[in-house]
KOLTIZA-942689 format. One line per 3 residues: for each residue x, y, z of N, C-alpha, C, O, CB. Coordinates in steps of 0.001 Angstrom, whole numbers. Glycine has a CB too. Example, Ala and Ser with C-alpha at 12.3 -4.5 7.8 and 13.67 -1.06 7.14 Angstrom:
BEGIN
13190:-5690:7800:12300:-4500:7800:13200:-3300:7800:14236:-3319:8465:11308:-4473:9046  12850:-2250:7080:13670:-1060:7140:12900:30:7870:13409:1138:8039:14084:-598:5725
END
This chain:
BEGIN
44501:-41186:24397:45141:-39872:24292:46549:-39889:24853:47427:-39461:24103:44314:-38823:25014  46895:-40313:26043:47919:-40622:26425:48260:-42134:26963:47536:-43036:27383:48076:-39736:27192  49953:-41998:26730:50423:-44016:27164:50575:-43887:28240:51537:-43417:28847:51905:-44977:26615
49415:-44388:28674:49137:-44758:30410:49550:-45668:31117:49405:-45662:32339:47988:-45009:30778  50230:-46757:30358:50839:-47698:30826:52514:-48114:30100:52886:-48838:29177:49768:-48722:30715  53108:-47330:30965:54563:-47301:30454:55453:-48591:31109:55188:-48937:32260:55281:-45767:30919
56536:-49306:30330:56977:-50266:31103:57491:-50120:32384:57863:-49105:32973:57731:-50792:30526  57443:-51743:32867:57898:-51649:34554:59180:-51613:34064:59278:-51973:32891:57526:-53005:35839  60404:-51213:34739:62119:-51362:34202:62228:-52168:35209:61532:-52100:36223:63373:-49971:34148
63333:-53192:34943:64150:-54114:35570:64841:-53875:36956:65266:-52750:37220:65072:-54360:34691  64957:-54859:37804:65779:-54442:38711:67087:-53639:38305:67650:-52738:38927:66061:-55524:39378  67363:-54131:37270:68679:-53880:36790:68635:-52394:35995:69626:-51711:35738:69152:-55163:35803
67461:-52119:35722:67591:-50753:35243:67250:-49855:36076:67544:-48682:35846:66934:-50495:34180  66422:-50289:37445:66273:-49361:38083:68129:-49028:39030:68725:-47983:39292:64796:-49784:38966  68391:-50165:39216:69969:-49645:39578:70983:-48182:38832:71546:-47176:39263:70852:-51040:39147
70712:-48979:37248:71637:-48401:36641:70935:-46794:36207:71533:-45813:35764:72120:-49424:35430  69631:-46940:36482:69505:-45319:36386:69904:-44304:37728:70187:-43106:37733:67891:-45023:36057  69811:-45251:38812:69926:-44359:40030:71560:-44339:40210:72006:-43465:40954:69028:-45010:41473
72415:-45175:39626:73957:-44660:39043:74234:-43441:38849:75020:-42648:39368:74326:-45106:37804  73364:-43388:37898:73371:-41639:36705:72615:-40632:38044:71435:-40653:38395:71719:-41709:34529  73623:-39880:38543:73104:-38644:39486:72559:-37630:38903:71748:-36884:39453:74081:-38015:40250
73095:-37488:37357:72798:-36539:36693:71100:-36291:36084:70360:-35307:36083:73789:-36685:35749  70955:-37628:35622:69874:-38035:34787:68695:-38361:36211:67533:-38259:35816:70393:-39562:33618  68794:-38692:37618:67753:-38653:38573:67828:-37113:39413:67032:-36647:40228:67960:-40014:39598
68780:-36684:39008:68382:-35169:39611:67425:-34773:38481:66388:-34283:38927:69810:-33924:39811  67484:-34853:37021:67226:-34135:36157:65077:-34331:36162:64132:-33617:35827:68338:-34704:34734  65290:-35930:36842:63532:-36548:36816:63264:-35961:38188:62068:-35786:38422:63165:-38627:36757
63922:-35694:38934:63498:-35096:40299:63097:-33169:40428:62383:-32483:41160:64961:-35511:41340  63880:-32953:39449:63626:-31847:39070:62382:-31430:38227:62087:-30263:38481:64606:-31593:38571  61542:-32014:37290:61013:-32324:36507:59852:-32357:37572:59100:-31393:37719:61547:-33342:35686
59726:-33724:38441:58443:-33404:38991:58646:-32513:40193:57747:-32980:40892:57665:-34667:39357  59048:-31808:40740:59152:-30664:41244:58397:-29502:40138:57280:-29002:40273:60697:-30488:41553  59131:-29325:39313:58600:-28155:38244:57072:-28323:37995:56263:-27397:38057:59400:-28274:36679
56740:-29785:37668:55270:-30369:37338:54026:-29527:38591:53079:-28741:38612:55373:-32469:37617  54949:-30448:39567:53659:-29752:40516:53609:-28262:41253:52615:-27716:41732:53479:-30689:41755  54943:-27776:41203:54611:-26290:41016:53630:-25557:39814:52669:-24811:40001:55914:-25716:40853
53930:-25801:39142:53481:-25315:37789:51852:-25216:37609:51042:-24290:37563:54080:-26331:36683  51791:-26636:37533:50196:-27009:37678:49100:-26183:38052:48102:-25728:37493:50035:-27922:38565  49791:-26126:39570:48733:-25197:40624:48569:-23711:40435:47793:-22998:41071:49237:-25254:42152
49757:-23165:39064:49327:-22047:38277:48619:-21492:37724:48469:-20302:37445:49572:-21898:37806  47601:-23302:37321:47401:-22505:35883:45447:-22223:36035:44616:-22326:36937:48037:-23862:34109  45441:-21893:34800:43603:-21100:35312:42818:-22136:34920:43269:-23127:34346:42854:-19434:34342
41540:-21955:35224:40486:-23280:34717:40623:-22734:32414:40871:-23512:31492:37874:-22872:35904  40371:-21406:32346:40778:-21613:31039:41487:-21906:30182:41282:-21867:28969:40745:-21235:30744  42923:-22417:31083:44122:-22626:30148:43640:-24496:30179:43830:-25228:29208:46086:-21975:30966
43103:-24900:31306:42845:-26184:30807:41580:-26837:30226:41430:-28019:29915:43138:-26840:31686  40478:-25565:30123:39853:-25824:28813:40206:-25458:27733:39320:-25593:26890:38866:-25507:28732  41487:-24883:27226:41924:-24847:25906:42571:-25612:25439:42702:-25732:24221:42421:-24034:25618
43344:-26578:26618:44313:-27369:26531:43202:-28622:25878:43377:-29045:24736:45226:-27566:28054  41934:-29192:26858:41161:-30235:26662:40590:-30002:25382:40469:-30912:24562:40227:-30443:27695  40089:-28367:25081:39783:-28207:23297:40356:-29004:22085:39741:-29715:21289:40242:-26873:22851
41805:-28684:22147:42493:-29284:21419:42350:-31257:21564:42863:-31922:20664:43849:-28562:21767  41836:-31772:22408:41325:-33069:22532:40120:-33360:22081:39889:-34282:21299:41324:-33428:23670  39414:-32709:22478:37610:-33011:22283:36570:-31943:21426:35534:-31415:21830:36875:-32977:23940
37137:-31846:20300:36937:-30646:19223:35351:-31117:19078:34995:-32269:18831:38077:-30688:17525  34388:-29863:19304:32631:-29539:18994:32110:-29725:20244:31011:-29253:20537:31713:-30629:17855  32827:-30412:21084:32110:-30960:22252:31770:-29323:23610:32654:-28487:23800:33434:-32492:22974
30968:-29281:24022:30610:-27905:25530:31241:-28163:26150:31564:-29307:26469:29341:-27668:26504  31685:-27030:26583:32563:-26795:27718:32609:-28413:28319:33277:-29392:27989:31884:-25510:28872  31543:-28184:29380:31301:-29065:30917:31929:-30222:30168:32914:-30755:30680:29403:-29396:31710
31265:-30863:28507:31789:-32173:28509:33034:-32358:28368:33707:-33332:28708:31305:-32862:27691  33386:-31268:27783:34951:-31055:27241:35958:-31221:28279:37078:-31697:28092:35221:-29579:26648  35492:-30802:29379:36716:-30635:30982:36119:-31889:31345:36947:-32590:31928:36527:-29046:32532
35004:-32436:31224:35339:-33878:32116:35820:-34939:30726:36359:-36042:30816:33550:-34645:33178  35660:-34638:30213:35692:-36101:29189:37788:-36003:29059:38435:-37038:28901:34409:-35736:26889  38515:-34527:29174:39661:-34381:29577:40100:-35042:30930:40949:-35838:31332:39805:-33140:29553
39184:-34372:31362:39736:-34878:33531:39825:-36622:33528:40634:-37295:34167:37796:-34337:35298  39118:-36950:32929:38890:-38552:33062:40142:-38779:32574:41096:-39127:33270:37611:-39371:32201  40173:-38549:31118:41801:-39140:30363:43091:-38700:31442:43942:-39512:31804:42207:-38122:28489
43063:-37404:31834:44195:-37273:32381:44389:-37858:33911:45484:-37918:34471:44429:-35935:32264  42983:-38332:34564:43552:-38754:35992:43108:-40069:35903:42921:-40617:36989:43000:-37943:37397  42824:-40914:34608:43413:-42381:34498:44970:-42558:34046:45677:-43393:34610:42529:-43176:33410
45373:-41888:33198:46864:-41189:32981:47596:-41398:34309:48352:-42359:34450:46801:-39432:32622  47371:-40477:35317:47967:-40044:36431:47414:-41204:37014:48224:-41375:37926:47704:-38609:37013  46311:-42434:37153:46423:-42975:38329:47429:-44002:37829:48053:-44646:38672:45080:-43449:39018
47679:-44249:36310:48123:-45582:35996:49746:-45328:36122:50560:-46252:36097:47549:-46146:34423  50150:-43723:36282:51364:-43359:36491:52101:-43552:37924:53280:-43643:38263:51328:-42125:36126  50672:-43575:38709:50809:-43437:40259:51335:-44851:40622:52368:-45115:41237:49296:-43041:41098
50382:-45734:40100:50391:-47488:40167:51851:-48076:39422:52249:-49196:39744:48823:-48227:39119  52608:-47260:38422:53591:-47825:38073:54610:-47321:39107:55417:-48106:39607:53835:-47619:36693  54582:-46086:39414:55811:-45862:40630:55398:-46864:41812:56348:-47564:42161:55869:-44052:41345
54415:-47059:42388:54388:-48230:43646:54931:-49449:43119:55472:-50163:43963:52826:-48626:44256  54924:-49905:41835:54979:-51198:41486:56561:-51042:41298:57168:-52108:41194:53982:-51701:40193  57203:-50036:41248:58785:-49741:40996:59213:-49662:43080:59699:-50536:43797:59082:-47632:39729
58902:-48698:43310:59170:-49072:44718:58883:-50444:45604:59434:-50788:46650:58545:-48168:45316  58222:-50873:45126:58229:-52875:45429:59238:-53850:45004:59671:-54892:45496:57021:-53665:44660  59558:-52946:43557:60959:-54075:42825:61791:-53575:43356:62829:-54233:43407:61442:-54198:41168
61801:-51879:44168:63150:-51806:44604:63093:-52378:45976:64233:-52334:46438:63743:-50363:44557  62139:-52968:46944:62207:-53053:48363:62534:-54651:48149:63121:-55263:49041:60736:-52516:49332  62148:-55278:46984:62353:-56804:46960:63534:-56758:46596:64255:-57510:47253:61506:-57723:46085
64222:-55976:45532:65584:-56396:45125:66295:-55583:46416:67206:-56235:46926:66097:-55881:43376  66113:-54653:46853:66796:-54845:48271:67153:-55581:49646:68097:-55836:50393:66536:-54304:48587  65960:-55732:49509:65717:-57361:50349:66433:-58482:49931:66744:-59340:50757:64246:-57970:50214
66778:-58600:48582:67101:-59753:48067:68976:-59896:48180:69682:-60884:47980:66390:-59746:46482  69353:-58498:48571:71202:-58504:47791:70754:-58586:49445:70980:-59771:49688:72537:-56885:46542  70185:-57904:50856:70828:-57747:51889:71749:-58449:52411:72687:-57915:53003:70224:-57637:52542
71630:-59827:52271:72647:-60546:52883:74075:-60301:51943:75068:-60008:52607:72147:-62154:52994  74220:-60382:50715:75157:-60019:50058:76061:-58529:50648:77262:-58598:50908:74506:-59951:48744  75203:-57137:50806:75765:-56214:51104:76298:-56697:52769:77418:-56412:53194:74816:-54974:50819
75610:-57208:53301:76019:-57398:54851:77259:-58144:55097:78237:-57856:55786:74935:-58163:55639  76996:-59153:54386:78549:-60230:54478:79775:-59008:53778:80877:-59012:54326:78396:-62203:53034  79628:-58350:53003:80707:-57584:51904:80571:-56156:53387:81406:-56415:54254:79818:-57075:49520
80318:-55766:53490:80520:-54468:54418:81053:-55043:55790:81315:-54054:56474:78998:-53547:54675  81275:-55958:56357:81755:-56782:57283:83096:-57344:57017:84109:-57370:57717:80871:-57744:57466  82839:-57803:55786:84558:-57891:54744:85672:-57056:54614:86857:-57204:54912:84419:-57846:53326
84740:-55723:53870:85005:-54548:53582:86016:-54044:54793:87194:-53759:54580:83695:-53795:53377  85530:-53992:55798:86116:-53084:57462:86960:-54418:57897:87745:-54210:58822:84470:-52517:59073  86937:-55365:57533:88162:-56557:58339:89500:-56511:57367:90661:-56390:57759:87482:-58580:58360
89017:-56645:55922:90143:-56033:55239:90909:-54390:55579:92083:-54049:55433:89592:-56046:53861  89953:-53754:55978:90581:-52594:56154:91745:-52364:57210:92718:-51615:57288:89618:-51792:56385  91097:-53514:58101:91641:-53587:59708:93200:-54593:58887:94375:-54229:58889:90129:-54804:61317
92811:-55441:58485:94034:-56096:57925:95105:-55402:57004:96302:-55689:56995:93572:-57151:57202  94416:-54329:56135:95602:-53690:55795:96275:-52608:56503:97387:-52247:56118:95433:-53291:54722  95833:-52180:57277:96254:-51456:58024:97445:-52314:59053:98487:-51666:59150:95042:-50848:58605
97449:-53117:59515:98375:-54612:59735:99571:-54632:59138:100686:-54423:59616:97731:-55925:59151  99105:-55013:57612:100034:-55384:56949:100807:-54432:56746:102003:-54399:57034:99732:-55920:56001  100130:-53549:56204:101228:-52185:56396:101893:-51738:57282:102665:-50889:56836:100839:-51161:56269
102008:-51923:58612:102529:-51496:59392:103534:-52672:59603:104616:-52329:60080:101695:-51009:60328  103329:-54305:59267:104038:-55121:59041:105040:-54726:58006:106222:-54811:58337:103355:-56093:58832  104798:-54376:57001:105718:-53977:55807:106818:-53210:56478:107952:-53670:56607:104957:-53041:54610
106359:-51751:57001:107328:-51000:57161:108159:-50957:58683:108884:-50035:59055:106768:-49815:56769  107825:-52299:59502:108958:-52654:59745:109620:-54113:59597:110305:-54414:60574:109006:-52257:60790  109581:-54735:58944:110208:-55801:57744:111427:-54732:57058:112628:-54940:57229:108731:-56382:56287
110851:-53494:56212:111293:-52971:55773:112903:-51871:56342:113884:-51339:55822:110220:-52712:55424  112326:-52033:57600:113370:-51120:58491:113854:-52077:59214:114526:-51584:60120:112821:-49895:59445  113831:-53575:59264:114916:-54095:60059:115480:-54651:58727:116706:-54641:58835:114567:-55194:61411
115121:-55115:57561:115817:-55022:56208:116896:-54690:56304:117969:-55289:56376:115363:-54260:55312  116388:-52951:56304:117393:-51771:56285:118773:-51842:56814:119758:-51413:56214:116854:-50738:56978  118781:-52421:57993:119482:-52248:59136:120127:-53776:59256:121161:-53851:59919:118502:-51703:60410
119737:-54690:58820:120941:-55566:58303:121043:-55456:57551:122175:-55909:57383:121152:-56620:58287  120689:-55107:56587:121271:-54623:55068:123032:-53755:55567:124167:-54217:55450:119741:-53089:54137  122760:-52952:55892:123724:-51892:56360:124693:-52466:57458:125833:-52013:57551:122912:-50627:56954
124248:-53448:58278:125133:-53929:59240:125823:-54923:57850:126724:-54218:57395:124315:-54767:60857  125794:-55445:57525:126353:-56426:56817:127514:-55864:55304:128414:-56335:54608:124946:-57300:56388  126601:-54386:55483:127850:-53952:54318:128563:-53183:55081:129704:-52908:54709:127459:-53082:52864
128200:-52805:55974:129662:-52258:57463:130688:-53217:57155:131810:-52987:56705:129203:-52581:59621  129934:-54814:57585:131648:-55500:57558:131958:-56189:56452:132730:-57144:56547:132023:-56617:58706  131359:-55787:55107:132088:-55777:54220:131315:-56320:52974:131512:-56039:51792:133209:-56408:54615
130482:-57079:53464:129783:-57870:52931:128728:-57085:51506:128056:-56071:51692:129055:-58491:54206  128785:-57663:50446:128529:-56934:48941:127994:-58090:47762:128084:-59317:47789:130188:-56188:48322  127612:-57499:47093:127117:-58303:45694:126212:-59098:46030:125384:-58875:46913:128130:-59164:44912
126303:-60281:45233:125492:-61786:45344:125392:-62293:47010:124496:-63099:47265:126513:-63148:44355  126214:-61875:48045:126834:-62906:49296:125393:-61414:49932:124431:-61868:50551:129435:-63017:49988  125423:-60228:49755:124715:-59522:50390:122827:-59836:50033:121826:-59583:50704:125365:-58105:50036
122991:-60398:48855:121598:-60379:48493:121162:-61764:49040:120003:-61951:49410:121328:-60155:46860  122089:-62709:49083:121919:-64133:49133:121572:-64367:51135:121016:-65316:51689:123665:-65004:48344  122178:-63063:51773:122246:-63218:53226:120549:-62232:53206:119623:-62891:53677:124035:-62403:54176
120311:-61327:52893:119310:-60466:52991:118947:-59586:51747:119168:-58419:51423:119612:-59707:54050  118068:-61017:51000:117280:-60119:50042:116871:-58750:50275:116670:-58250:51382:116167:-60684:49786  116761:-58177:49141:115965:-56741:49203:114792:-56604:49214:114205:-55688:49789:116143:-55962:48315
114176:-57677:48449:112513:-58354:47709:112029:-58920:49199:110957:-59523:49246:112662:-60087:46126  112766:-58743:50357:112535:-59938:51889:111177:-59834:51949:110560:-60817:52359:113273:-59468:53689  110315:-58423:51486:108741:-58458:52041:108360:-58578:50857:107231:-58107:50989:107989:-57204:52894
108452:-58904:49577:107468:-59488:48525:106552:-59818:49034:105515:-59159:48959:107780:-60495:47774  106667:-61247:49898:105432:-61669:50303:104235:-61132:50875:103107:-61519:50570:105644:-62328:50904  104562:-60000:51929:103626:-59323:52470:103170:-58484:51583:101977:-58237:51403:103956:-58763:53533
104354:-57877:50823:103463:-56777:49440:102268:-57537:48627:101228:-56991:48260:104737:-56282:47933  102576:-58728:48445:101635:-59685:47390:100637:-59421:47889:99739:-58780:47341:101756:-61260:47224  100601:-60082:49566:99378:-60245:50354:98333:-58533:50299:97133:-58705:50085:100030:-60746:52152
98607:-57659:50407:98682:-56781:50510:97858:-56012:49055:96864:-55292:48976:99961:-56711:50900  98848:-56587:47975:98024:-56013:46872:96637:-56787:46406:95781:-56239:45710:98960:-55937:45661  96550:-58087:46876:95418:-59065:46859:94611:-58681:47850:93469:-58794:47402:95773:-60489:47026
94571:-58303:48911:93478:-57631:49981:93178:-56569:49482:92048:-56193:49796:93877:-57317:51418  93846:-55780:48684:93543:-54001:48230:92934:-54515:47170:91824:-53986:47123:94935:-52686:47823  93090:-55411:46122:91966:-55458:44906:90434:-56218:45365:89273:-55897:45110:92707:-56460:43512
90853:-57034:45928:89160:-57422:46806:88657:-55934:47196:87953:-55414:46330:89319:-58574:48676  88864:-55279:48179:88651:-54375:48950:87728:-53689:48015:86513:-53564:48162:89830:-53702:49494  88842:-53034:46519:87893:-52166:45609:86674:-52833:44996:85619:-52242:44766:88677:-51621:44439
86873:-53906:44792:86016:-54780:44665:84472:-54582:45488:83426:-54101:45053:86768:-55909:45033  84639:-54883:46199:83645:-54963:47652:83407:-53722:47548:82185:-53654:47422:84255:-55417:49264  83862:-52632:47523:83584:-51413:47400:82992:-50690:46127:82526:-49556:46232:84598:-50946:47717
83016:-51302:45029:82215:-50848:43946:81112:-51638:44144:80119:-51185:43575:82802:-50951:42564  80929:-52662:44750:79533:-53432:45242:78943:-52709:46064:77783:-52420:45770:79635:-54758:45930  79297:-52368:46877:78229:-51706:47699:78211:-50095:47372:77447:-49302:47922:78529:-51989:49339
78926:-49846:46645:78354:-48350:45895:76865:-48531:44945:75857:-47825:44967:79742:-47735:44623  77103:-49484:44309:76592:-49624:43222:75016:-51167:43242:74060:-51210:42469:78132:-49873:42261  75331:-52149:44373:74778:-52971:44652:74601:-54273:43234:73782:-55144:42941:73670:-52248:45241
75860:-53759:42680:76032:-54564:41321:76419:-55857:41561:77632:-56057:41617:77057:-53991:40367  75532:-56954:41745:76767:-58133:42199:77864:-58834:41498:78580:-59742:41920:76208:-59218:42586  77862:-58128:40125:79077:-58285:38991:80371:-58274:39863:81298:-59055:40077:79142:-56907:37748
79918:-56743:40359:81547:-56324:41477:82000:-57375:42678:83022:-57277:43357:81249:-54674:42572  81022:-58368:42765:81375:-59102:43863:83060:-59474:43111:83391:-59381:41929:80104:-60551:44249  83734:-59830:44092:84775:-60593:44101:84434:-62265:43779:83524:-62989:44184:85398:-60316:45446
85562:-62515:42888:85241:-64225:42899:85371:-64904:43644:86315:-64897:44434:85726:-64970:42245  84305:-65834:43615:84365:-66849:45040:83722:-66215:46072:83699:-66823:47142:85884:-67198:45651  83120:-64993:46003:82966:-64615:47652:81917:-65385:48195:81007:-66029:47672:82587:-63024:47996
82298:-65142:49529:80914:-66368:50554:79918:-65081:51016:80436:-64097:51544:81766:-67539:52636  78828:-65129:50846:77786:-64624:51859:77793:-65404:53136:77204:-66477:53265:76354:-64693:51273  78457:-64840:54030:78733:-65755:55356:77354:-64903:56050:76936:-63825:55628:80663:-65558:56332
76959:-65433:56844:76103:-64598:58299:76866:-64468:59020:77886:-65138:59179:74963:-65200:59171  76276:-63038:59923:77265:-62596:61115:77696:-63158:62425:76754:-63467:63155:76865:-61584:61519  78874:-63364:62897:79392:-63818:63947:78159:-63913:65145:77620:-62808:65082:80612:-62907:64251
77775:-64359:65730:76850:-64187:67155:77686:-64238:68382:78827:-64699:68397:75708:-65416:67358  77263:-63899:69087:78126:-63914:70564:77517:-64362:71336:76456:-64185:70737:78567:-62767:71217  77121:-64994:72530:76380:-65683:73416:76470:-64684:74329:77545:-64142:74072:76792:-67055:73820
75845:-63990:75470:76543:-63441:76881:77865:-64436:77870:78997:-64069:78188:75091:-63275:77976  77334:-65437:78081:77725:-66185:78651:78839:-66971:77833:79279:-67971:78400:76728:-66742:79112  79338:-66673:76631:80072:-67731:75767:81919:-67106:75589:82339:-65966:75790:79066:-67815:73967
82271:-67672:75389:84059:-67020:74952:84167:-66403:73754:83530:-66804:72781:85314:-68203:74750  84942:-65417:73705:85068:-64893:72167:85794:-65611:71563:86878:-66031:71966:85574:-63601:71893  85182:-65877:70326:86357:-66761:69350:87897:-66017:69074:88195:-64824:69032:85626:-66978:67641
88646:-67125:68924:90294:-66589:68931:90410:-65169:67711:90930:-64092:68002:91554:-68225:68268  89941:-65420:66665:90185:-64817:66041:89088:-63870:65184:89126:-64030:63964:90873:-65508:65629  88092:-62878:65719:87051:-62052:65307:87291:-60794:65341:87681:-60297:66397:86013:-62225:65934
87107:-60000:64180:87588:-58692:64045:87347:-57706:65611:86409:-57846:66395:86720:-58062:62661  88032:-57121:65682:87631:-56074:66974:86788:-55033:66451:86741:-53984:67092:88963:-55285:67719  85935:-55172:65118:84626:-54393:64694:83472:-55199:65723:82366:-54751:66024:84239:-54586:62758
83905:-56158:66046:82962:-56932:66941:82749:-57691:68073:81860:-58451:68454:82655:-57472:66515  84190:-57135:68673:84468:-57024:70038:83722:-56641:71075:83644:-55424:71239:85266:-56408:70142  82964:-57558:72069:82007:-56706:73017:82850:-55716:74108:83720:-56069:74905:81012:-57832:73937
82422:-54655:73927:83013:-53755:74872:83826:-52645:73922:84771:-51977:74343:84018:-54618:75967  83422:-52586:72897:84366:-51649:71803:83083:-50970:70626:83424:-50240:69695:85806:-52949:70743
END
C-alpha cells in the first residue's frame, strides 16, 4: 500500500539538501503539521480512510489490517531517518580533521591579514612622503619612479590578495563542509600541542598563546 522503503541519500545529498534552508524548513514544517494534525483526527475518519484500502472487509479487520500497513510504513520510515543520522555522524566524523585544520587556518589568515594590511598602509604612507620629499627638490618623471616606485607595495598587495582568496575558500568549506572548497594543496595538519613545561615555538598564532 505504501513505499516503505525509500532510498538512503548520499552523504553528498544529505549536505546539499541541508544547503537549501528553504526546502529543510519546508520538511520541518511538514512534520510539525503531520503530528499536530494526526492527534485531530476521530477513530471514524480513520476507518474511512482504511475503507478505501480494505473494501468488504468489518470494521475491527479493516482498522487493524490498516494499522499494520501504516505502522510498518512508519517503522521503516523511523529506521531510514536513524540510518541517515549515522551517515551524517560518520561523514562528520570523517571531514573533522579537515574542518579543524581549515578553522585554525581560517583565524591565522585572518590574524595575517590584518598584518598585512596594516603593513600596506604604512609602506603606503612612507611611499607618500618620499614620494613628496623628492618632488620638493625637484625630482620628476622616470628619475622619480626609478628612485620610488608607486607599485613599491605590489608585493604585499599580491600577498594579500592570495591570503584573501584561500580565506574565502576555507570559508565556503566550512559553511558548506564541501571539500571541493578546500583550497589546493591544503594540508590537514593536527593541532599545535604545548607541553606545560616546554617553550613556545617562535612562531604560533596568538589564537594559541597560553595565557590569552
Amino acid at each position: 500500500m505504501f513505499k516503505t522503503h525509500p532510498p538512503l541519500p548520499s552523504a553528498e545529498g544529505i549536505r546539499s539538501f541541508r544547503q537549501n534552508a528553504e526546502a529543510v524548513r519546508a520538511a520541518i514544517k511538514l512534520r510539525s503539521d503531520l503530528s499536530a494534525t494526526i492527534v485531530k483526527w476521530e477513530p471514524e475518519t480513520l476507518l474511512a480512510l482504511a475503507r478505501q484500502f480494505f473494501i468488504g472487509e468489518d470494521d475491527y479487520q479493516t482498522i487493524v489490517k490498516f494499522g499494520l500497513e501504516v505502522t510498518d510504513a512508519l517503522r521503516a520510515l523511523t529506521a531510514h531517518s536513524e540510518d541517515v543520522r549515522s551517515l551524517s555522524r560518520a561523514e562528520k566524523d570523517r571531514v573533522a580533521p579537515a574542518v579543524s585544520a581549515a578553522s585554525r587556518r581560517h583565524f591565522e589568515i585572518i590574524y595575517k591579514l590584518q598584518e598585512l594590511s596594516a603593513c600596506i598602509r604604512r609602506h603606503e604612507a612612507d611611499l607618500r612622503k618620499r614620494r613628496e620629499a623628492l618632488q620638493d627638490a625637484g625630482v620628476s618623471g622616470n628619475d622619480l619612479e626609478r628612485l620610488v616606485p608607486a607599485d613599491g607595495n605590489s608585493a604585499l598587495q599580491a600577498e594579500y590578495a592570495v591570503l584573501q582568496e584561500e580565506n574565502e575558500a576555507l570559508s565556503r568549506f566550512l559553511l558548506s563542509r564541501d571539500e571541493r572548497h578546500l583550497p589546493a594543496n591544503f594540508i590537514i595538519s593536527a593541532p599545535i600541542k604545548v607541553e606545560a613545561n616546554s617553550p613556545l615555538p617562535q612562531r604560533i598564532s596568538p589564537l594559541y598563546r597560553v595565557g590569552t
